[in-house]
C-alpha positions as a Python dict, from the first residue, in 0.01 Angstrom:
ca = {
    (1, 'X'): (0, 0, 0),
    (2, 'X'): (-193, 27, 331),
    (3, 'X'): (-501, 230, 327),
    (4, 'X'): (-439, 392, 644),
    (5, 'X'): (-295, 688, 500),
    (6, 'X'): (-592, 840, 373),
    (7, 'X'): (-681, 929, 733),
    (8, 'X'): (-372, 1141, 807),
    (9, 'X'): (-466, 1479, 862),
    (10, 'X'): (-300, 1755, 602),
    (11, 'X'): (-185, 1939, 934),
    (12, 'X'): (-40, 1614, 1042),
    (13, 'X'): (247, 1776, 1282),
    (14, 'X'): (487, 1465, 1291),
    (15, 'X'): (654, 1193, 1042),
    (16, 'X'): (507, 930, 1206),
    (17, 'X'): (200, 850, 1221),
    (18, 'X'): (-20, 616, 1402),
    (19, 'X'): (-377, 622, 1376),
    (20, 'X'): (-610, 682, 1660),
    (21, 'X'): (-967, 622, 1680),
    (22, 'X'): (-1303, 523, 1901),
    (23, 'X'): (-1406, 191, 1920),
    (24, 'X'): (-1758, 311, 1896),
    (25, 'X'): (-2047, 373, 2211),
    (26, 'X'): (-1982, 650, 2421),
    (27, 'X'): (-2162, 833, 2672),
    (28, 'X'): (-2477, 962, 2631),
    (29, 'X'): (-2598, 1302, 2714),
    (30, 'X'): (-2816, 1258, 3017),
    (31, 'X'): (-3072, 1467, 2840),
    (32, 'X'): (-3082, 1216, 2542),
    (33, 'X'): (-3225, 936, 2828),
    (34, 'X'): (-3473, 1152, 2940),
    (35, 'X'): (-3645, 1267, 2577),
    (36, 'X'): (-3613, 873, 2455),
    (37, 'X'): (-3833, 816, 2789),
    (38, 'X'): (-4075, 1139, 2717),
    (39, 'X'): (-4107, 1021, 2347),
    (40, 'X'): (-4249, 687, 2476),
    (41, 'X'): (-4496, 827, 2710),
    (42, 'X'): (-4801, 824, 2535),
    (43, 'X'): (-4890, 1168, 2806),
    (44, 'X'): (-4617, 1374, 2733),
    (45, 'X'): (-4587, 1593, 2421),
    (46, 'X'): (-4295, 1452, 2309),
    (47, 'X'): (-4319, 1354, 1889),
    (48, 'X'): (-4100, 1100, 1732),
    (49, 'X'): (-4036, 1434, 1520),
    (50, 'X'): (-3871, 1548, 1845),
    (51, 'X'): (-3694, 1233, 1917),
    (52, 'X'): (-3526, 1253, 1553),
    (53, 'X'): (-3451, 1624, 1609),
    (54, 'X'): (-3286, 1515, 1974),
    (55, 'X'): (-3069, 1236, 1826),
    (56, 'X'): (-2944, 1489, 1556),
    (57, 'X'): (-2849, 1731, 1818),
    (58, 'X'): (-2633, 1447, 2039),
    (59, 'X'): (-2484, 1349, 1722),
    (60, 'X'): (-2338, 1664, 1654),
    (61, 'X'): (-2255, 1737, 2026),
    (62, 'X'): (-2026, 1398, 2037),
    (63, 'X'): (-1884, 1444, 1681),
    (64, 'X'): (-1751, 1822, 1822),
    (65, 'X'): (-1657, 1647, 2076),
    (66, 'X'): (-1449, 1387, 1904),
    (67, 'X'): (-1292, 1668, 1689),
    (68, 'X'): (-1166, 1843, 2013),
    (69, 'X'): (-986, 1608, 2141),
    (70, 'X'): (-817, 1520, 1844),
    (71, 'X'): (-920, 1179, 1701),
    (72, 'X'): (-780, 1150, 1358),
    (73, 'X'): (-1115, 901, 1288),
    (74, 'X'): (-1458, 1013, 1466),
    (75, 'X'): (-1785, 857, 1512),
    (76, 'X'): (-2129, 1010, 1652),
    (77, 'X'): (-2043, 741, 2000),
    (78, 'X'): (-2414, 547, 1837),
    (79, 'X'): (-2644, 820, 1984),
    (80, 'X'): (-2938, 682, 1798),
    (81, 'X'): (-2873, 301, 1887),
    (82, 'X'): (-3035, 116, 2172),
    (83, 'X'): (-2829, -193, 2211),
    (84, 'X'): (-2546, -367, 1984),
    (85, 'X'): (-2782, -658, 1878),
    (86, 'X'): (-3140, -500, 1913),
    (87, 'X'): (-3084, -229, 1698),
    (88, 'X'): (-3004, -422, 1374),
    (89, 'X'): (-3214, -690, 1463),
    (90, 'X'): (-3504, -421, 1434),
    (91, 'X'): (-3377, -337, 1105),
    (92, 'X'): (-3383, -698, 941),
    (93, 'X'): (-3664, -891, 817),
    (94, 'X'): (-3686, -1242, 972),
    (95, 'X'): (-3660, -1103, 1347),
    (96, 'X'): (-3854, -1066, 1609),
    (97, 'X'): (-3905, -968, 1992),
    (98, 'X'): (-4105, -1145, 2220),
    (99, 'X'): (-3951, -945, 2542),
    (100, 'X'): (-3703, -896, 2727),
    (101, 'X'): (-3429, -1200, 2838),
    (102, 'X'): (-3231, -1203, 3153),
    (103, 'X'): (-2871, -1233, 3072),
    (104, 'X'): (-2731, -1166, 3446),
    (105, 'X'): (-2763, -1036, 3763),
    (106, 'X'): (-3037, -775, 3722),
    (107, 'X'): (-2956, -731, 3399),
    (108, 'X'): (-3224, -796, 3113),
    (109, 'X'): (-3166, -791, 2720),
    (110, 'X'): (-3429, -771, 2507),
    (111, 'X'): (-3343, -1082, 2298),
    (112, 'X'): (-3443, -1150, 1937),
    (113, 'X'): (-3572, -1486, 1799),
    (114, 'X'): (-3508, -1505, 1394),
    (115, 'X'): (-3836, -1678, 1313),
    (116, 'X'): (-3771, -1668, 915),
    (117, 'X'): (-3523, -1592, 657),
    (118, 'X'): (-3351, -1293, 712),
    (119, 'X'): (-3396, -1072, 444),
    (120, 'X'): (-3239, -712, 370),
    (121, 'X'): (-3482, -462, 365),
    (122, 'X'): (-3359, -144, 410),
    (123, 'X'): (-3020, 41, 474),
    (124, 'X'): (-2956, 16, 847),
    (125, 'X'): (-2663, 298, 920),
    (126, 'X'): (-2671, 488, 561),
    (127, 'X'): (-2856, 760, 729),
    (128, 'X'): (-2669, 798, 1032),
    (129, 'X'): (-2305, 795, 836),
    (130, 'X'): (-2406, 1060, 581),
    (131, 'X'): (-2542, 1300, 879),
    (132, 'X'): (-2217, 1206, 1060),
    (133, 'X'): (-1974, 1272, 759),
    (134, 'X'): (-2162, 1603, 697),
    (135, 'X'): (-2158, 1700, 1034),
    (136, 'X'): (-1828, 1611, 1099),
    (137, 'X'): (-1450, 1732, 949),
    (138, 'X'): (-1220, 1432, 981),
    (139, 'X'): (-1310, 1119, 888),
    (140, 'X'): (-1590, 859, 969),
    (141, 'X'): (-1561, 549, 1161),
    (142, 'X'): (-1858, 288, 1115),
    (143, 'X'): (-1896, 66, 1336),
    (144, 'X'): (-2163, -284, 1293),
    (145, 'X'): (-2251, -538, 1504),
    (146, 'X'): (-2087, -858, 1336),
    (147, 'X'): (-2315, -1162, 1222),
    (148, 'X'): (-2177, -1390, 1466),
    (149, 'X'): (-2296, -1184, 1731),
    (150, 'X'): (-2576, -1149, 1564),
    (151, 'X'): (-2676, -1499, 1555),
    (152, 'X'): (-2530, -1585, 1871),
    (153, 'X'): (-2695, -1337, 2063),
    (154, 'X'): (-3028, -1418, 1926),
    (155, 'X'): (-3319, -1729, 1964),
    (156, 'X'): (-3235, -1935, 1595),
    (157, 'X'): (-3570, -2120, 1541),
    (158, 'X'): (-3525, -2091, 1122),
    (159, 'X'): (-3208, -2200, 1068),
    (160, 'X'): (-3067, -2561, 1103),
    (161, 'X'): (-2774, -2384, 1283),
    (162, 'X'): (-2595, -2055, 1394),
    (163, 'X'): (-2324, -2107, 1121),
    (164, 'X'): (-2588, -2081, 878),
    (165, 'X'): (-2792, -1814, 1033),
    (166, 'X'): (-2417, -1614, 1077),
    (167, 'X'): (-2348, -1671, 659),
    (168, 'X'): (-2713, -1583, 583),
    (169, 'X'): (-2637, -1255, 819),
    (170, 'X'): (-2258, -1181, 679),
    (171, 'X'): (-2406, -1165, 344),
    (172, 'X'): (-2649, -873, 480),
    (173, 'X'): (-2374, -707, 644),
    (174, 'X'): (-2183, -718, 287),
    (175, 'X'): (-2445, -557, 147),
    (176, 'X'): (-2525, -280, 412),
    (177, 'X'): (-2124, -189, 400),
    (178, 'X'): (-2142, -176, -11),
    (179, 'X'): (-2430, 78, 95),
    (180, 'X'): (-2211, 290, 315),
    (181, 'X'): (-1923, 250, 75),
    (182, 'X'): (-2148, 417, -167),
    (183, 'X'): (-2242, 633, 89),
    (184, 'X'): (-1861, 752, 106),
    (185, 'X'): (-1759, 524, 400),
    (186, 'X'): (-1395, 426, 369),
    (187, 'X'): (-1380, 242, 771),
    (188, 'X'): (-1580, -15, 887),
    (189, 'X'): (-1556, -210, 1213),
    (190, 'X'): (-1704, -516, 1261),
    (191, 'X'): (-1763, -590, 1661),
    (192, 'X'): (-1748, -929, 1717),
    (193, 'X'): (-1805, -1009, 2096),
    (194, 'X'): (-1926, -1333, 2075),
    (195, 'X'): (-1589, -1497, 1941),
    (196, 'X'): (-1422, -1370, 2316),
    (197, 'X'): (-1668, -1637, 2447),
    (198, 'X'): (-1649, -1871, 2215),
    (199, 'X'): (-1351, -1907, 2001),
    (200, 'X'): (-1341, -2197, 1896),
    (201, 'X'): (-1551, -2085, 1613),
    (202, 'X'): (-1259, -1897, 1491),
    (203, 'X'): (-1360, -1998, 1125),
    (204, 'X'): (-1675, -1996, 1114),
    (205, 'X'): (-1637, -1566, 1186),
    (206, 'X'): (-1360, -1660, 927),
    (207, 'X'): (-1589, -1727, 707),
    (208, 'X'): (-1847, -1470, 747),
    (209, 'X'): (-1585, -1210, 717),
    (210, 'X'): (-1494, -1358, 343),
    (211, 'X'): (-1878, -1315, 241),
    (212, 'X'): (-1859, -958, 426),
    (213, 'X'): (-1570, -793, 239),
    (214, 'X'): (-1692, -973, -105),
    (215, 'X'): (-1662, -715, -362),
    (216, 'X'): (-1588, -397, -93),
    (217, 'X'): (-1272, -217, -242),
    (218, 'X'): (-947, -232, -124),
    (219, 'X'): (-911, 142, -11),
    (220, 'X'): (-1228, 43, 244),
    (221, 'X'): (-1026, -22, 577),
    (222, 'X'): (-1198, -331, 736),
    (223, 'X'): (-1126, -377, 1113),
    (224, 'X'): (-1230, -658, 1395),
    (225, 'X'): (-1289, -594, 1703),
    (226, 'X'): (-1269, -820, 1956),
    (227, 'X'): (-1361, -746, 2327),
    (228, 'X'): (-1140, -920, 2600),
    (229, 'X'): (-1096, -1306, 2595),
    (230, 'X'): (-828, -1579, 2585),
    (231, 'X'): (-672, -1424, 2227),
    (232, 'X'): (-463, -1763, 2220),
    (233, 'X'): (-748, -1929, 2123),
    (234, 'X'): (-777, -1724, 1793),
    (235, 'X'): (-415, -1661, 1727),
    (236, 'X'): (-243, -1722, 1489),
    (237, 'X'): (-584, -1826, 1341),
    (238, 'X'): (-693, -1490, 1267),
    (239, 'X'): (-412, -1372, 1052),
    (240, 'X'): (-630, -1568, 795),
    (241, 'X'): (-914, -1331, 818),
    (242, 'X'): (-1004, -1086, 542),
    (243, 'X'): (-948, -778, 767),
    (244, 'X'): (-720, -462, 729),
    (245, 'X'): (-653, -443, 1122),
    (246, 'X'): (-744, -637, 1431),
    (247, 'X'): (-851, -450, 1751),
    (248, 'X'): (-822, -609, 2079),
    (249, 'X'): (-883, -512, 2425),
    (250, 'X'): (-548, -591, 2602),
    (251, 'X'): (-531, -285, 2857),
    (252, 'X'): (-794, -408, 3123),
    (253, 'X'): (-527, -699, 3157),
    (254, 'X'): (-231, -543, 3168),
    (255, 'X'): (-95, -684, 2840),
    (256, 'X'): (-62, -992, 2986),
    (257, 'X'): (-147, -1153, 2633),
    (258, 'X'): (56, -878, 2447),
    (259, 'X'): (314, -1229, 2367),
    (260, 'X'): (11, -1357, 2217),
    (261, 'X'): (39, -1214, 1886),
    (262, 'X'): (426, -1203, 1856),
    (263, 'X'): (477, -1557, 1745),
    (264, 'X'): (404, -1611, 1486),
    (265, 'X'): (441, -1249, 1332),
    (266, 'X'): (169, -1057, 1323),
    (267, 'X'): (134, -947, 971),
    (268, 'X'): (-221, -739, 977),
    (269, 'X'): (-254, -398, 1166),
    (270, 'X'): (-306, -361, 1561),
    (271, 'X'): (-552, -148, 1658),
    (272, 'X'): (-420, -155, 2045),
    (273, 'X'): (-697, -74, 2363),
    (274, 'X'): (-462, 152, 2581),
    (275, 'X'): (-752, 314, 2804),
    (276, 'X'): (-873, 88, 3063),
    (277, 'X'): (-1280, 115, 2964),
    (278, 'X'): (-1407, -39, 3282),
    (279, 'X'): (-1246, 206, 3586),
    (280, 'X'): (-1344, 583, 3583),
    (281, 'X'): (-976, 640, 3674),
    (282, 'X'): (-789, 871, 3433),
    (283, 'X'): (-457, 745, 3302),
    (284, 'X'): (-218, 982, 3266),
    (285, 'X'): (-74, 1087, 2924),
    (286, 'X'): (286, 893, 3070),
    (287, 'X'): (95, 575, 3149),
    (288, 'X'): (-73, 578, 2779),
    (289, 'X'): (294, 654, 2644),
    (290, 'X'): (371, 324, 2769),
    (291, 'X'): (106, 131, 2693),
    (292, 'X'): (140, 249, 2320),
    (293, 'X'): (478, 70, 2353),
    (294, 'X'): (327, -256, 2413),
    (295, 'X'): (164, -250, 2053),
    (296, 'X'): (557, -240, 1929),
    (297, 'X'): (654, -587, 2088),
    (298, 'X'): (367, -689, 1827),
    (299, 'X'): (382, -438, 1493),
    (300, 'X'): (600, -130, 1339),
    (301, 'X'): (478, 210, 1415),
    (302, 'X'): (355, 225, 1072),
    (303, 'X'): (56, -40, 1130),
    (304, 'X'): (-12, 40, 1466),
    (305, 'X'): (-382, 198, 1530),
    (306, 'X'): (-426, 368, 1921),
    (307, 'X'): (-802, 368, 2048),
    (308, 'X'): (-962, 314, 2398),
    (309, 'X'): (-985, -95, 2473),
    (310, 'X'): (-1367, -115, 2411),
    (311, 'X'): (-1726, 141, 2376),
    (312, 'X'): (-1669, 386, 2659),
    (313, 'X'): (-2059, 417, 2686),
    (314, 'X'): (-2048, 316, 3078),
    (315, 'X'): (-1812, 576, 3163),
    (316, 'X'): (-1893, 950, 3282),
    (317, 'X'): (-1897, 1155, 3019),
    (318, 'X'): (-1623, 1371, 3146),
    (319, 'X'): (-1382, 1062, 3207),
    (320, 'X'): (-1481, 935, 2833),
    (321, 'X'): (-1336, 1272, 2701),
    (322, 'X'): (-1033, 1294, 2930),
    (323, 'X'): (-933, 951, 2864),
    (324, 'X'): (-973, 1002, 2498),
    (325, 'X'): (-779, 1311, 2514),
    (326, 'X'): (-487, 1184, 2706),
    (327, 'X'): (-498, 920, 2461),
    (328, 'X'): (-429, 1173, 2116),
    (329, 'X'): (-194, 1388, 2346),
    (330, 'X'): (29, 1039, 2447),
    (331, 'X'): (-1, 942, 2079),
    (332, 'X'): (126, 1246, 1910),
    (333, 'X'): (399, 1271, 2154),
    (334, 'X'): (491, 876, 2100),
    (335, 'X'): (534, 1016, 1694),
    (336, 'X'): (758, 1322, 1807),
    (337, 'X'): (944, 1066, 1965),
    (338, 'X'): (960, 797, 1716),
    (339, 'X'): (1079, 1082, 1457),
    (340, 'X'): (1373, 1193, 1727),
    (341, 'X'): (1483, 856, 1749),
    (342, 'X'): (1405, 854, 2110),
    (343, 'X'): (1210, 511, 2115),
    (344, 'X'): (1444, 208, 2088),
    (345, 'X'): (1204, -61, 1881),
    (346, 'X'): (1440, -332, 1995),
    (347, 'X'): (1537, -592, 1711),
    (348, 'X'): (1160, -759, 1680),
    (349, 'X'): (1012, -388, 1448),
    (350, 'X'): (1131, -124, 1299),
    (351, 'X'): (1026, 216, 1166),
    (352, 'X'): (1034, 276, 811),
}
């Protein structure tokens, strides 16, 4: 029995129904940027108090915002983090920062070197999900920066190598999520980024994902995200992974590498990118129609997830929401369809 049902809204209006979600950033208010700069200026009057207050208030601006458009699955868009890596590496014991790296162009990251074991301390997202789940009315989407990014995108001077720094890390992460679970969290994403740029290490993320889900229950929906890469070089590797759905970023190339995952047969859920994240153009509901198509070459309606191809953080704000929207709207009219018998799923899928 999948565990995707539990997200389908009581005023579902169609049959069919295919999930859609955020992958996580999005835009900040402008306003946010300018009180995280006041609260750091030791002149202004600006209070951590304040800051807290100011991250509570963008929360609940972007989970409204979320709900209006229609996501079945919402998220805050990570108002309170800084940077996919920095932020939990703040939050474990064994890091530190000795200033910022430059990665490229003009570009700096503020990288972390894990100078001793890395140690749970405290709960790094408990806080934010339970303000997010009260805040919001549908469901919560969590997402966490994966330990092979972690380690990857880090200085290892304590560990003979990243493998073991990533296994010492999953384990963290398995704890964290039994934390949320606790919590009431019933989706987790883990965003792995690094694998796009290296994949042969396919199984070592294989096997940080087996100490990750370690004792999480099976109504828990695990995805993977996966920003764009040569997928060929995981696949059909990945079908091995511990995961509930797999989340790639295939819209940026045109579903080029939508043949990828048809052979062999992809037997966990797609969760399918069909907003381009990196052009401010919006696509039109039509275009998104068709792009939701492409996920049936690969799975049946029934395990096929619809969210934008990556965070939307470096969009406007307004094209974020637009793109999101048009996204829900294409999606709900893809189900009408699907329950008309309108959409031929050729011989490769079918609809229950």
């Amino acid at each position: 029995m999948s565990n995707r049902e539990q997200f389908r809204p009581d005023d579902h209006p169609n049959e069919h129904f295919l999930l859609t979600s955020i992958v996580g950033s999005y835009p900040k208010p402008k306003w946010l940027n300018r009180v995280s700069d006041l609260a750091e200026d030791p002149d202004s009057k600006f209070t951590e108090e304040h800051l807290h207050e100011a991250h509570d208030d963008a929360c609940r601006v972007i989970i409204d915002e979320h709900e209006r458009t229609g996501l079945d699955t919402v998220s805050d868009g990570e108002m309170r983090r800084n940077e996919m890596v920095e932020f939990f590496a703040d939050r474990i014991e064994g890091y530190e920062f000795n200033g910022p790296v430059k990665v490229w162009g003009h570009n700096y990251f503020d990288k972390p070197s894990v100078v001793d074991d890395v140690e749970y301390a405290e709960s790094w997202l408990v806080d934010e999900f339970e303000f997010t789940h009260a805040a919001a009315s549908k469901p919560v989407k969590v997402p966490i920066t994966g330990p092979y990014t972690l380690a990857s995108w880090s200085f290892n001077e304590a560990y003979e190598d990243d493998a073991e720094l990533s296994y010492a890390l999953a384990d963290l992460v398995n704890e964290e999520i039994e934390a949320l679970v606790e919590a009431g969290a019933r989706y987790i994403q883990i965003d792995e980024p690094a694998l796009a740029t290296t994949p042969d290490d396919y199984a070592i993320v294989g096997e940080c994902l087996d100490r990750i889900v370690a004792n999480i229950p099976d109504e828990v929906r695990i995805g993977l995200h996966v920003c764009y890469g040569d997928y060929s070089r995981i696949y059909p590797e990945l079908l091995e992974y511990p995961i509930d759905e797999f989340d790639v970023e295939l819209c940026n190339g045109d579903y080029e590498q939508i043949d990828v995952f048809t052979d062999p047969e992809f037997t966990t859920d797609l969760a399918l990118g069909v907003v381009d994240v990196h052009t401010t153009d919006v696509e039109s509901v039509e275009e998104i129609k068709e792009n939701i198509k492409q996920g049936f070459k690969v799975v049946p309606p029934e395990n096929l997830t619809v969210s934008p191809d990556c965070g939307v953080k470096l969009l406007p704000r307004e094209v974020a929401r637009q793109k999101i929207e048009n996204m829900v709207t294409a999606t709900r009219e893809i189900e009408a369809e699907l329950d008309a018998g309108e959409i031929d799923l050729g011989p490769e899928v079918s609809a229950d």
